[in-house]
C-alpha positions in Angstrom: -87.0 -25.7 55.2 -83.6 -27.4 55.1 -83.6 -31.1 55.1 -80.7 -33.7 54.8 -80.9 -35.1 51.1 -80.6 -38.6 52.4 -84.0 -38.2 54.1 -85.5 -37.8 50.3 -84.3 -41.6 49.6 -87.2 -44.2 49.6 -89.9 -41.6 50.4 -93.1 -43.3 48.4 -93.9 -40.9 45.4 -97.7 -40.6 44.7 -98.8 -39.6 41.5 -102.4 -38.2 41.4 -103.9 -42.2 40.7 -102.1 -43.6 42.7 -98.2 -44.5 43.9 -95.3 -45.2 41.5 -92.4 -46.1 43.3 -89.7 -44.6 45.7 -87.7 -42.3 45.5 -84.0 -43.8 44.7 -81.6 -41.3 43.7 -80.6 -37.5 43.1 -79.5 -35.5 40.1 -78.2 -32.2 40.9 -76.8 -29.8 38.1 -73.2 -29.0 38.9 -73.4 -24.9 37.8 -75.7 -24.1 40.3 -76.3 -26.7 43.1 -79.7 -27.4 42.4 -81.3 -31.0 42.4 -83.0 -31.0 39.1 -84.4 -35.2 38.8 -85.5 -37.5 41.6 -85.3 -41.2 39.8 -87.7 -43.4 40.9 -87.0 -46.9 41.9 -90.3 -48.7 40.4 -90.5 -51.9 41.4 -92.1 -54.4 38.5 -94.4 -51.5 37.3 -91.5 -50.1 35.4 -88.3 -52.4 35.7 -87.0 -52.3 32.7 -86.5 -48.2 32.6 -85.6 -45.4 34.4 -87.8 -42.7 36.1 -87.0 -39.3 35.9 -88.8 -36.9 38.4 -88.4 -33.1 37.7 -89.7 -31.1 41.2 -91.7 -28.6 38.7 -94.3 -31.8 39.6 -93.9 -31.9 43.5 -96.7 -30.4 44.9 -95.5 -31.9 48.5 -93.5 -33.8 50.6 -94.3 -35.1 54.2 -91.3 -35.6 55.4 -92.8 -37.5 58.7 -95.4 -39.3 56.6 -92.2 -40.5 54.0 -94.1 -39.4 50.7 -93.5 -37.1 48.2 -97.0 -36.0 45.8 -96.5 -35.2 42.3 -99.0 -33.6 39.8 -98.9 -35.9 37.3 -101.1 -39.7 36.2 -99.2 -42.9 35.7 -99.6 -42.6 32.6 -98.2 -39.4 31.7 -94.8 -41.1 33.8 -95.0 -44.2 31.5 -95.3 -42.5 28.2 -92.3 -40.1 29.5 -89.3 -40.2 26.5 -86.9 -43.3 27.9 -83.3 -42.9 28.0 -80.1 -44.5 27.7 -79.3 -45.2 30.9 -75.4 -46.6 29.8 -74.9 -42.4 29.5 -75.1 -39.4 30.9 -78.5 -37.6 30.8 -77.6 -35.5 27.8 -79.2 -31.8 27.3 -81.0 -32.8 24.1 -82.8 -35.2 26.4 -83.7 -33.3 29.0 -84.9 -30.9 26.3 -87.7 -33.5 25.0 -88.2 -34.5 28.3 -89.0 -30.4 29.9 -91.2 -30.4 26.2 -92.9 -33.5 27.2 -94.2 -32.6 30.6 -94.3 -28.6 29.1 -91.5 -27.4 31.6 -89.6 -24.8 31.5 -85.9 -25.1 30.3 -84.3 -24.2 33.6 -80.9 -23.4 31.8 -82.4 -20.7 29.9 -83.7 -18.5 32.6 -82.3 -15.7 34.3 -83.4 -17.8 37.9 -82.1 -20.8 39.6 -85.6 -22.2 37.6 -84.8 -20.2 34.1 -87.9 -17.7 34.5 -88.5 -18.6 38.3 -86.4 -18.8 41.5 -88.7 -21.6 42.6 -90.1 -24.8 40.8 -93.1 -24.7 42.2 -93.8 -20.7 41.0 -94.0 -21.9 37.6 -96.9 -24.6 37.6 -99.1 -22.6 35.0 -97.3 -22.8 32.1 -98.2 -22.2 28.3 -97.7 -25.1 26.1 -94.3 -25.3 23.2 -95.1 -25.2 19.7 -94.4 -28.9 18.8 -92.3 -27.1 15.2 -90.7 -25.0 18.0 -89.9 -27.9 20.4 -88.3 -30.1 18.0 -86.0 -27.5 16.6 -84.8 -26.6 20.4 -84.1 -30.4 20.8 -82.1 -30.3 17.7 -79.6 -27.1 18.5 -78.9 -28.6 22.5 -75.3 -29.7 22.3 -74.8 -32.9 23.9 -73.6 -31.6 27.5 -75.5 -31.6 30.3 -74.3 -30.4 33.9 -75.9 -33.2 36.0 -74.3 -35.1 38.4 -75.4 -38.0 41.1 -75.3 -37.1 44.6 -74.5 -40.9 45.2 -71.5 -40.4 43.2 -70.4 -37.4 44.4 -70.3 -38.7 48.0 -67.1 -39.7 49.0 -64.8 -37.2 47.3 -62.0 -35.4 49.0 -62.3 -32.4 50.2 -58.9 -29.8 49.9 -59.0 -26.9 52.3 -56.5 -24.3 51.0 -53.8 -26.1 53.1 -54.6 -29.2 53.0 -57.2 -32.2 53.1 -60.0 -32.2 55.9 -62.0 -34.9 54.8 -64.5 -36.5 52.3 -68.3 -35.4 51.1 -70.7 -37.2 53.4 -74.1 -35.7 52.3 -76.2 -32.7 51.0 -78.9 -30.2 53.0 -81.0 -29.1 50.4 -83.6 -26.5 50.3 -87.3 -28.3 49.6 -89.0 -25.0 48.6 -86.2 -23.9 45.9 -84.5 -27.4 45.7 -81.3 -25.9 45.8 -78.0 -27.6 47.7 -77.4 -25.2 50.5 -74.6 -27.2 52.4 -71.9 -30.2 51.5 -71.6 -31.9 54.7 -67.8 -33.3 55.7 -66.9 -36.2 57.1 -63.6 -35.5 59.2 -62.7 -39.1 60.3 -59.2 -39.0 59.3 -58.5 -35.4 60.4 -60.5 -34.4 63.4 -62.0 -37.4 64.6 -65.8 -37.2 65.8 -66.2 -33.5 64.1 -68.5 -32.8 61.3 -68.6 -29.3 59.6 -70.7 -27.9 57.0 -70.1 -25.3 54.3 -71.7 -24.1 51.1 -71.4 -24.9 47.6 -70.9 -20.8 47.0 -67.2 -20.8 48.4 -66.2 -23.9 46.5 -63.4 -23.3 43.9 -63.2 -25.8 41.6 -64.3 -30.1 41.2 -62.2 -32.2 39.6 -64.2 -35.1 38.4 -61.4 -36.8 37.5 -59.6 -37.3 40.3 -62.9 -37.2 42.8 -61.8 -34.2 44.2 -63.9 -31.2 45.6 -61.5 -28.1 46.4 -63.2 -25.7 48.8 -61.6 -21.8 49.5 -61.3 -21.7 53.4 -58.3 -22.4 55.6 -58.3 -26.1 57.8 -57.8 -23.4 60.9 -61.5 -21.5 60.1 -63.1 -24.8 59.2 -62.0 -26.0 62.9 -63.3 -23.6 65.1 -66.4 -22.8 62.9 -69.8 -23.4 64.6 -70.3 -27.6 65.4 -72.5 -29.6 63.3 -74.8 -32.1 65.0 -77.1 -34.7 63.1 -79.8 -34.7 65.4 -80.3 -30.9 65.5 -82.2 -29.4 63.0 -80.4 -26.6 60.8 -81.9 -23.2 61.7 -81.4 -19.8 60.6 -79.8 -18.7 64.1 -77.2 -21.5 63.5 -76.9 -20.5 59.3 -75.9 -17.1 61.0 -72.9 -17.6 63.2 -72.0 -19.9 60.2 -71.9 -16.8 57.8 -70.7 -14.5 60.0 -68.2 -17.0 61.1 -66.7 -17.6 57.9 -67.3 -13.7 57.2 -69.7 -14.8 53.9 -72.9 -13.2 52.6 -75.6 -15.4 53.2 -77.5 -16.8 50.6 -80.9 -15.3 51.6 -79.5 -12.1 50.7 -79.5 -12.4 47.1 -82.5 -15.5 46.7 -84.3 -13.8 44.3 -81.4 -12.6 42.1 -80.2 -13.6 38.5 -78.8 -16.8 39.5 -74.6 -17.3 40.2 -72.8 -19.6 37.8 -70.2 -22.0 40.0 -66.8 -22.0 38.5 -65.8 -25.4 38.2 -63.7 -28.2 36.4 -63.5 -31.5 34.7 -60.1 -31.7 35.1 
């Protein structure tokens, strides 16, 4: 189902003995367009840290009851590795972190998951050799590909003739937690219109200058099927989208290798 990634902000997360926190923001890795942490705001429980939540423990979310269930004891969350919060979640700490909770590297993988296309495919998993562990920790480079939805929202958005708007928010996919759409805000272009399109047909983000450059023409992105908050997205409307834009949809290929994004820093 797709769901607006707002909508995931201040669910109540429930570990298996009882509730945590809520969730606060999203970390989504910028090759693929999947959301890889939840961070949970803890309240005094935890203050003086924070929370990383990998969906390989989601077992549900109720969207109408606002909570999100996790397979995992408080304890196992407050022994979790900490992390320098003044930096960028670096790859050798997401390393000890996936070896903590015995993840899966997702990066490694041929799947949007590494061996799976889906987080929740991969709950049985045999345990890391703590010899082997330590050595993977120690050959991860420094980079990570993780970005914050809350910082990403707000960048420009260049058409390939021009500037239609800014990032207003995510649709994500809560089976394979995958961004499907970047919603646009067209205030300043097309006043009262609001437009989706997918992270597949973007050509490059410059996180420099805040800047998300997207290949389709201001004309197409005018006349393409309307947007409207209070309708849910379905597949009927995902489908004059596609065929509106003249795209392969991305249900075509979901259980292929997964695509690598080509984008920039600059």
């Amino acid at each position: 189902m797709l769901e607006n990634a707002k909508h995931l902000k201040g669910l109540a997360i429930r570990a298996t003995d009882g509730e945590i926190g809520t969730v606060d923001q999203l970390y989504f890795d910028d090759e693929t367009w999947a959301v890889r942490y939840l961070t949970a705001a803890t309240g005094g429980w935890l203050s003086d840290r924070e929370v990383l939540i990998s969906p390989f423990s989601v077992t549900n979310v109720d969207w109408q009851g606002k909570r999100l269930d996790v397979a995992l004891t408080k304890k196992q969350i407050e022994n979790s590795p900490n992390r320098d919060t003044e930096r960028p979640v670096s790859r050798q700490y997401e390393s000890e972190y996936l070896g903590y909770y015995n993840y899966p590297n997702y990066w490694s993988g041929p799947f949007l998951w590494g061996p799976g296309a889906y987080p929740s495919s991969l709950s049985n998993r045999i345990a890391t050799p703590q010899d082997v562990l330590a050595e993977k920790i120690r050959r991860e480079s420094m980079d990570s590909h993780l970005r914050s939805t809350g910082a990403v929202t707000g960048y420009h958005i260049e058409a390939m003739d021009g500037e239609i708007g800014h990032v207003a928010g995510f649709f994500m996919d809560d089976e394979t937690w995958a961004i499907r759409y970047i919603e646009v805000a067209t205030r300043n272009w097309w006043p009262g219109k609001k437009v989706l399109f997918s992270p597949a047909w973007i050509q490059k983000v410059s996180w420099v200058d805040s800047k998300v450059y997207v290949g389709l023409y201001r004309d197409a992105i005018q006349t393409a099927p309307l947007f409207v908050d209070s309708v849910p997205l379905t597949r009927e409307y995902e489908d004059r989208l596609y065929r509106h834009y003249g795209r392969p949809p991305y249900w075509v290929h979901e259980d292929e290798p997964k695509p690598v994004f080509s984008l920039s820093g600059s």
